[in-house]
DRENZA-424388 format. One record per residue (C-alpha): residue number from 1; chain; x, y, z. Coordinates in steps of 0.02 Angstrom, whole numbers. Each point is the difference from the previous one (the first is absolute). Layout:
# residues N
num_chaine_u_v_w
NUM_A_X_Y_Z
...
This chain:
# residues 336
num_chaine_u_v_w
1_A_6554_6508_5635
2_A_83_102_-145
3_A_-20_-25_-183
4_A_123_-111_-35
5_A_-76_-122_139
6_A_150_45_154
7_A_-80_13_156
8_A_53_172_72
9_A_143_-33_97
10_A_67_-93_-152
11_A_-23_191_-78
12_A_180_56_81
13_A_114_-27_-137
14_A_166_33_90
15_A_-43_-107_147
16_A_-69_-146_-96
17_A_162_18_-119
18_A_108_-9_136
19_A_-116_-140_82
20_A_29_-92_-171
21_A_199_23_-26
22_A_36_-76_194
23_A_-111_-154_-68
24_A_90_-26_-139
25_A_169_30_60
26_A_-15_-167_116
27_A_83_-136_-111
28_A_-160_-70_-88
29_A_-132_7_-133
30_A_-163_71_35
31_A_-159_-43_-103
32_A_-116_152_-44
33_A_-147_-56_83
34_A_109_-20_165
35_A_81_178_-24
36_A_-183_72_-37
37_A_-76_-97_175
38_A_150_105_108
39_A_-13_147_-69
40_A_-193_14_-4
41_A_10_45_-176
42_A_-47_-54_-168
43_A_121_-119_-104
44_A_-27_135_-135
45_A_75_116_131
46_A_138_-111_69
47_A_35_-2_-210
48_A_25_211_7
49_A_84_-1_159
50_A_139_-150_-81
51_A_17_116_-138
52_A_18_160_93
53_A_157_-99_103
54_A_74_-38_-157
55_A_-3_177_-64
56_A_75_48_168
57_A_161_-125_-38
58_A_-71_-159_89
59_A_29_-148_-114
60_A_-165_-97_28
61_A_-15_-162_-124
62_A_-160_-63_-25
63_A_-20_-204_-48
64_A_-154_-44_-94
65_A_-124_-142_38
66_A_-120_-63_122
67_A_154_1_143
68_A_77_136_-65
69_A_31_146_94
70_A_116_162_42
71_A_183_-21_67
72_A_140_149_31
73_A_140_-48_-104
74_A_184_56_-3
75_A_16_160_-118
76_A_141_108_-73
77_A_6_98_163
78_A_-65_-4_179
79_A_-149_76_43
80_A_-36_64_156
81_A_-69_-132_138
82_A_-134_-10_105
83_A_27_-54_174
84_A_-98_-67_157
85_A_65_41_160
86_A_62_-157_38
87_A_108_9_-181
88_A_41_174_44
89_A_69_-32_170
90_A_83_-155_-53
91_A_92_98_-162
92_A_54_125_130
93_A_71_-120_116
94_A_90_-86_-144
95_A_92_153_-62
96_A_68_45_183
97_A_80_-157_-14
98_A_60_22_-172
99_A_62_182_64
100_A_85_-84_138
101_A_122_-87_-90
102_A_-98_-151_7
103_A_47_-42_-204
104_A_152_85_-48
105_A_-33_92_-169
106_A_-189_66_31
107_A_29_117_156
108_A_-3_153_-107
109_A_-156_-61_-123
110_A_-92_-32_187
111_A_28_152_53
112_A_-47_89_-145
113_A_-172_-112_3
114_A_-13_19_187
115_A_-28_191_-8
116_A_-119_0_-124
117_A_-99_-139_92
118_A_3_90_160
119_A_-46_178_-65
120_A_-171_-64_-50
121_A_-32_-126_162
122_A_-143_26_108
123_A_54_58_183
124_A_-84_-196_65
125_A_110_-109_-116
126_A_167_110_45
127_A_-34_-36_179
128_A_-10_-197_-48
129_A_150_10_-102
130_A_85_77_122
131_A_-56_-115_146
132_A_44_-134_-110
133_A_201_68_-30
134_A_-9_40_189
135_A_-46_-223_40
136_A_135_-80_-129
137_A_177_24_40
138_A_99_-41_-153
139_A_185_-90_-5
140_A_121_134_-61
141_A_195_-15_-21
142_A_1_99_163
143_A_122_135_-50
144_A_-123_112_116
145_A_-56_106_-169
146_A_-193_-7_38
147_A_-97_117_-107
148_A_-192_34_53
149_A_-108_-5_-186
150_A_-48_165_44
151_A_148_70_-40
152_A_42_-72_-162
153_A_-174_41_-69
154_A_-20_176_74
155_A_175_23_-79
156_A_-34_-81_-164
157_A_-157_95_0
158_A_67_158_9
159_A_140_-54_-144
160_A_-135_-44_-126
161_A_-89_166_47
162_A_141_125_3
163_A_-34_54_155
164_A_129_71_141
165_A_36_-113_130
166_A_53_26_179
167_A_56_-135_138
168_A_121_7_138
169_A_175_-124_-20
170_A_126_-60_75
171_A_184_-21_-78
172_A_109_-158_36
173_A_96_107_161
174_A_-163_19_55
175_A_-12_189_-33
176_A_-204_34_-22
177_A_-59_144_-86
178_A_-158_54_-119
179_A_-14_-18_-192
180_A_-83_86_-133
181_A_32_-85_-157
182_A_-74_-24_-183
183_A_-23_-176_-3
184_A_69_-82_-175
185_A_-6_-186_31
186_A_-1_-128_125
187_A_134_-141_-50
188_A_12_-187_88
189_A_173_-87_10
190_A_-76_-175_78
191_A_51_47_180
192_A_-56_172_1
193_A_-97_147_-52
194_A_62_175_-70
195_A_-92_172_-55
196_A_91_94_-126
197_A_-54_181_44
198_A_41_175_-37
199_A_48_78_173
200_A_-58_175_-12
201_A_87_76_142
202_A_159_-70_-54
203_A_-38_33_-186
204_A_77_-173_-54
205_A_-68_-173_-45
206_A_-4_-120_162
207_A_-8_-189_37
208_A_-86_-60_148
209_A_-16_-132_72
210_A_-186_-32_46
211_A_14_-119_166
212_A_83_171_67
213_A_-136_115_-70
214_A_-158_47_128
215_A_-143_111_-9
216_A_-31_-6_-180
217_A_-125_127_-47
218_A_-54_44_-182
219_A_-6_203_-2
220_A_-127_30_-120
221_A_117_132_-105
222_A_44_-60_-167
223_A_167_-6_-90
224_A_69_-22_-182
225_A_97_-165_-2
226_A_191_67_-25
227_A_116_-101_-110
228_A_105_-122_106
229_A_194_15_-22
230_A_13_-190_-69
231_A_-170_-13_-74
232_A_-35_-169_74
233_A_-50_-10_204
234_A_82_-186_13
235_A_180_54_-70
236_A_-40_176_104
237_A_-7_-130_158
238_A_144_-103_-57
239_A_130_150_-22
240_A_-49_73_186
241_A_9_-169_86
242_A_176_-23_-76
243_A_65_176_43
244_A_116_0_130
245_A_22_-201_-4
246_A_104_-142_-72
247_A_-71_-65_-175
248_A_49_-140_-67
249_A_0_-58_-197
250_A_-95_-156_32
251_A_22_-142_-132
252_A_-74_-169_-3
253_A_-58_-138_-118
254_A_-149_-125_47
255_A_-35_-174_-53
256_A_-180_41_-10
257_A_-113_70_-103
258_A_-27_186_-5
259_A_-178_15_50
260_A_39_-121_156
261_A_140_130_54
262_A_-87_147_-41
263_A_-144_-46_112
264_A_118_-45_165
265_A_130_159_-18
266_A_-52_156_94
267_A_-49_127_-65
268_A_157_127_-8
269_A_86_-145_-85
270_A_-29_-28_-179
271_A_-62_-5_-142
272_A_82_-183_-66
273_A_83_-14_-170
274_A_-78_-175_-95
275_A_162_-112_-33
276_A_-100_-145_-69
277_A_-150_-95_62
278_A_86_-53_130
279_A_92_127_60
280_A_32_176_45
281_A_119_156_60
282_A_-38_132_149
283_A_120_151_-43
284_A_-44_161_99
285_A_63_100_146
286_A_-36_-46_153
287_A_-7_120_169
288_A_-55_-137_120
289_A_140_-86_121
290_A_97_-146_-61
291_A_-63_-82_144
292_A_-191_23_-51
293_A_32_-37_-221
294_A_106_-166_80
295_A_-167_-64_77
296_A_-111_61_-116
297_A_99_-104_-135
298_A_2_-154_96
299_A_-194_-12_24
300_A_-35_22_-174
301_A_-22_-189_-13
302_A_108_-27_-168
303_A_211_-7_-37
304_A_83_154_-44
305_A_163_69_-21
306_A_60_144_60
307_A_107_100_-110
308_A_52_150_97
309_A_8_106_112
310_A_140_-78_86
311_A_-56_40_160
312_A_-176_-85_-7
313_A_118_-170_-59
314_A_90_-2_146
315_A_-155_44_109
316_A_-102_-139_-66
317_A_196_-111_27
318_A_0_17_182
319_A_-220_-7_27
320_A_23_-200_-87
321_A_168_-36_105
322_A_-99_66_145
323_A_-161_-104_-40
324_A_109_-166_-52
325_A_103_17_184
326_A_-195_6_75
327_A_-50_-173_-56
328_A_201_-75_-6
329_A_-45_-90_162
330_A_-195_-47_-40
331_A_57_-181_-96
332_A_126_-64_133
333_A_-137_53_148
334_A_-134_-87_-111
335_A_148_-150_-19
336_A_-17_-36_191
């Protein structure tokens, strides 16, 4: 027993404090007597532990009374978490999703949070996240651009770090060869994944597209982060997929509001100008087929009215002739 009345295993500080922020991150309050009978400690203890958290960042509140107690309450910024290994497993499980396209929007924020999860997770729960990715089989548009997590996180790994990476790829004519690039930044469309990278055998900024890359292996060798030609990766992205293909000046106004068309347009599309509550304006060049921005328009589940370019009028013309001429027969067969 020490001075202060803590039994002696209660005497680890760091271990009891991080015994005491995984209690009180679960979604409760926790009297001082109950906090003291867990820990094996003193309730004057649990008292200098609380206020040790809160010097650390952790806003801990503290309710007076006979019920009162100690909860973890929402702060100006996010401390860092404790985890189990079920939460941990189950966090890393979520953000493969998330990096998989499974929410259009938060691929790249998963990724980022994927690679710092998995640099610090024990060898055992890897294996179970792993297993886990290995049993589900997820629904995907089927465009056959797979990505294993793997590769976006050992790539976005080496990004954050500045560190030279090397991978084997394969161009769209199939041509394979072996890369060793500066990694700047890896950019999501919606459908698919690109690394903007400084290709140092060429000696020019690259695109690639990662469902073609292989092999990727983080070098080790630092780099100073050059200064990319158009300062932003996504506009970087934009100009090489439209080099060397048709653009088109896409204009269109929706009878909806802007956040509801904002949240269904893909991401290369965009942003909306705000007519009124009830209405917005898509003005931007487009690289996509007029066969692709057609459909993509007509699933957005709200009117619009296509302004220009001509050719996307007459494409979206003949896709509602061809659609009425499918049903033309359905009444008179239902008639009979």
């Amino acid at each position: 027993m020490t001075t202060d009345g803590t039994t002696a295993a209660g005497a680890d500080t760091p271990a009891r404090l991080f015994q005491l922020l995984s209690l009180l991150q679960t979604p409760r309050e926790w009297p001082g007597a109950e906090l003291s009978e867990r820990l094996g400690v003193s309730r004057r203890t649990v008292r200098r532990d609380i206020d040790r958290l809160r010097d650390l960042g952790y806003p801990v509140r503290a309710s007076q009374g006979a019920a009162g107690g100690y909860r973890l309450v929402a702060g100006k910024a996010m401390p860092p978490l404790v985890l189990d290994d079920e939460e941990a497993v189950a966090i890393a499980v979520g953000l493969r999703a998330g990096a998989g396209h499974a929410v259009e929007g938060v691929e790249e924020a998963s990724v980022r949070a994927l690679a710092k999860l998995e640099q610090v997770l024990p060898g055992r729960l890897r294996h179970r996240v792993s297993a886990l990715q290995i049993a589900t089989t997820p629904l995907t548009s089927g465009d056959g651009a797979s990505i294993a997590p793997e590769t976006l996180t050992v790539m976005a790994s080496a990004a954050a770090g500045h560190e030279r990476l090397r991978f084997a790829y394969r161009a769209g004519d199939g041509t394979a060869s072996r890369r060793l690039t500066e990694p700047y930044r890896l950019v999501s469309t919606g459908r698919r994944w690109y690394l903007v990278a400084y290709d140092i055998d060429r000696e020019d900024w690259r695109t690639f597209r990662v469902d073609r890359v292989s092999e990727p292996f983080a070098t080790g060798a630092r780099f100073v982060p050059r200064e990319l030609p158009k300062g932003d990766a996504a506009a970087f992205i934009r100009d090489s997929m439209w080099r060397g293909r048709p653009t088109y000046d896409l204009d269109v106004t929706f009878a909806a509001p802007a956040e509801f068309v904002t949240a269904r347009l893909a991401a290369t599309l965009g942003p909306v100008e705000v007519l009124d509550d009830r209405s917005c304006r898509l003005r931007c060049r487009a690289s996509d087929s007029i066969e692709w921005l057609a459909v993509r328009l007509a699933v957005m589940d709200c009117d619009f009215t296509v302004h220009g370019p001509r050719e996307l009028v007459d494409c979206i013309g003949d896709i509602s002739n061809r659609l009425s001429r499918s049903i033309s027969g359905a009444g008179k067969e239902k008639g009979k």
